[in-house]
C-alpha positions, 0 to 999 in steps of 0.5 A: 752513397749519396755523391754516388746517386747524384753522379748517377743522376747527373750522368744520366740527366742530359738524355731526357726522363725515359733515359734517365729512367731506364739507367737508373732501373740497371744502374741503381740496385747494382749501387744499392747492392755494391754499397750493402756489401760494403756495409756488410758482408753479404745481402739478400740480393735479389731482394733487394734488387727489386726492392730498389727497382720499385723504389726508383718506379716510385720516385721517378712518378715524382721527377716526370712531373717537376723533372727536378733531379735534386729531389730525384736524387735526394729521395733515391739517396735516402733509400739508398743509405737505408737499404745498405744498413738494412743488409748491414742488420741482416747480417748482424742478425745471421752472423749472431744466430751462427755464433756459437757463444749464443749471444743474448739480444736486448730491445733498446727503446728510443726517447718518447718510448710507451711504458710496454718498450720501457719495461722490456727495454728495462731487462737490459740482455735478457733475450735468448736471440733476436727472434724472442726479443721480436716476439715480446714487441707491441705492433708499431714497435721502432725499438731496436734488436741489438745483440751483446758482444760483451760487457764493454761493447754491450754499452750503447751510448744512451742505453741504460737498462740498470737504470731503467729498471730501477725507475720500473721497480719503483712503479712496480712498488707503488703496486704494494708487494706481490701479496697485494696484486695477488689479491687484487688478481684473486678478485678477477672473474675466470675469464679475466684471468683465464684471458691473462694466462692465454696471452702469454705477454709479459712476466714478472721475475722474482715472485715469491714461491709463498705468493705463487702457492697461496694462488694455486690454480689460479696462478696460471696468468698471474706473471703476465697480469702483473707485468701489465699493472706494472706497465700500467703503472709506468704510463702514469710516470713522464716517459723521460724519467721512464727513458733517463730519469729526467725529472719532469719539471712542476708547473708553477704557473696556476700559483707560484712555488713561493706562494706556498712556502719558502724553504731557508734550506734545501738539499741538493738531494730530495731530504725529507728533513728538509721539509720539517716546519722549522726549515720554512719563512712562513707557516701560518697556513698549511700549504708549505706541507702541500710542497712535500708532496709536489717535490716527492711526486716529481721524484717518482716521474709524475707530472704535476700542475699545482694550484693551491688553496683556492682550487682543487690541489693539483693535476697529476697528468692532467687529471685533479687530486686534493692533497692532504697534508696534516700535521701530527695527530697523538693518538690512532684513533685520531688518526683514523678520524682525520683519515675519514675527515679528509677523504669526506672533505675531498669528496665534497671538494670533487663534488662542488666542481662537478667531478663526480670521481674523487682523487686523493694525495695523501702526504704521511710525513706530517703525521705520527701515525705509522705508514703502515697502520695509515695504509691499511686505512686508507684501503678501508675508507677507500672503499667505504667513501667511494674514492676512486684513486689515492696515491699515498706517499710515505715519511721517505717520500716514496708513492704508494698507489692504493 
């Protein structure tokens, strides 16, 4: 395509602007077309003709001013190749809507993708056709429509929706279970809800028929509110490890990695046994628990900045939180009270650097207080001790968001 723009330029050329000008408004949609149609069985001709005769308007504004016929040539080029594989997607799509299998269409994200396209990106060839899979992308979107023909052609290199979705699952399980964002959706006002059940965007499959009945009429919206904290969840996450499961890398530079502790041992895997007292050199202070939490919210796709004892903990994203890594407590009611104990030393902590919100990493491994019991007090303080955000993390390294 493009030695066939150049040719066309150079032939042209010797006759001066006007001239080339002129044979470029005749000759260049004919190329746009002839090329098309090899690419593709069919165009919108005269669509695209005129398309091209403004494109050449457009470039030519460029060539009467430096009369360069490479930089004419390029920029028609380029043009050129994208409106051949225009028609090529065109055709794509008519030839796809005529098949009577009625393939399905999937909405493949690109690297760098927002949590919105990750999340529909994550349901793999979901789409009855590609007008729904339009319908479902944000304004801006660059994902790709692309329709299956089949379980070995559906694979694009790239594209990995199972493991998308496992990512997506696992910040959609930070939320809790569904009983626990249908409370969370009870507290909205009416209008709150009432504006999730007029959007319409977004659902979540799998809701038990148990949750939708408790909500009653209040669970018109309920799968629209909780695709959005789903999404919402997910933006909190690296967008590599959204894309592929790339694990973000852990900023060591504010103190380094063996400051807080060294392991004699370490899985190839995350093992939390790997992080048991008697697999580190040195414990005599506590920061080698803190080196559980790092490597569990590494895992979970966070982006964390660690500092360390003489500073608020960590950044997650950019924002501080103080992680509170314990050892073992014998009783509940032990456990109850260092639960307050921390989460009052963390609001001071906040406070003495002049954040007024408090964010907490609460490390469980340590502790022989069940998750369970630790969750349903830590959502009690929460809202006793005014924490604005904790991020809980469990004896299997999972992150639970309370």
């Amino acid at each position: 395509m493009q030695d066939g723009v150049s040719a066309l330029v150079r032939s042209l050329e010797p006759h001066g602007p006007e001239a080339v000008r002129d044979g470029l408004l005749e000759a260049y949609p004919s190329l746009v077309q002839a090329h098309g149609e090899m690419v593709a069985a069919s165009a919108a001709e005269f669509y695209d003709a005129r398309r091209a005769e403004a494109r050449v308007r457009s470039a030519m504004g460029a060539y009467f001013q430096d009369g360069d016929p490479d930089r004419l040539a390029s920029a028609l080029g380029a043009s050129a190749q994208r409106y051949a594989m225009e028609c090529a997607d065109r055709t794509i799509r008519e030839s796809a809507r005529r098949d009577p299998a009625r393939p399905r269409w999937a909405l493949v994200a690109h690297a760098g993708a927002c949590a919105w396209c990750l999340m529909l990106a994550s349901r793999g060839f979901a789409y009855l056709n590609d007008r729904s899979a339009d319908r479902a992308r944000h304004s801006g979107c660059t994902c790709t429509p692309v329709v299956e023909f089949g379980p070995r052609s559906a694979r694009l290199r790239g594209y990995d929706p199972e493991g998308m979705r496992a990512r997506a699952d696992r910040c959609r399980d930070a939320l809790g279970s569904p009983g626990d964002v249908a409370r969370d959706w009870a507290r909205l006002t009416d209008a709150e809800r009432a504006a999730f059940a007029a959007s319409g965007r977004g659902r979540i499959d799998g809701i038990p028929d148990e949750v939708l009945r408790g909500l009653g009429d209040r669970a018109d919206g309920f799968g629209g509110y909780y695709f959005q904290r789903v999404v919402d969840e997910m933006a909190t996450r690296d967008r590599m490890w959204l894309f592929d499961g790339s694990l973000p890398a852990i900023d060591y530079s504010g103190k380094p990695r063996d400051t807080f502790g060294v392991m004699k041992a370490k899985s190839k895997s995350f093992n939390p046994f790997d992080y048991r007292r008697e697999n580190f050199l040195n414990t005599q202070d506590n920061e080698w628990r803190d080196l559980f939490a790092h490597d569990a919210l590494q895992k979970a796709g966070f982006k964390v900045e660690a500092f360390g004892q003489y500073d608020l903990d960590i950044k997650i994203n950019g924002t501080w939180f103080e992680v509170k890594s314990s050892d073992s407590s014998k009783s509940r009611t032990e456990g109850k009270r260092y639960i307050e104990r921390a989460l009052r030393k963390a609001k001071k902590q906040f406070a003495k650097r002049g954040l007024s919100e408090t964010n907490v990493v609460f490390n469980s491994l340590y502790r022989s207080y069940s998750d369970e019991e630790m969750i349903a007090e830590l959502i009690r303080q929460k809202r006793q001790h005014g924490i604005n955000e904790i991020l809980f993390i469990n004896k299997e390294g999972d992150v639970r968001r309370i």
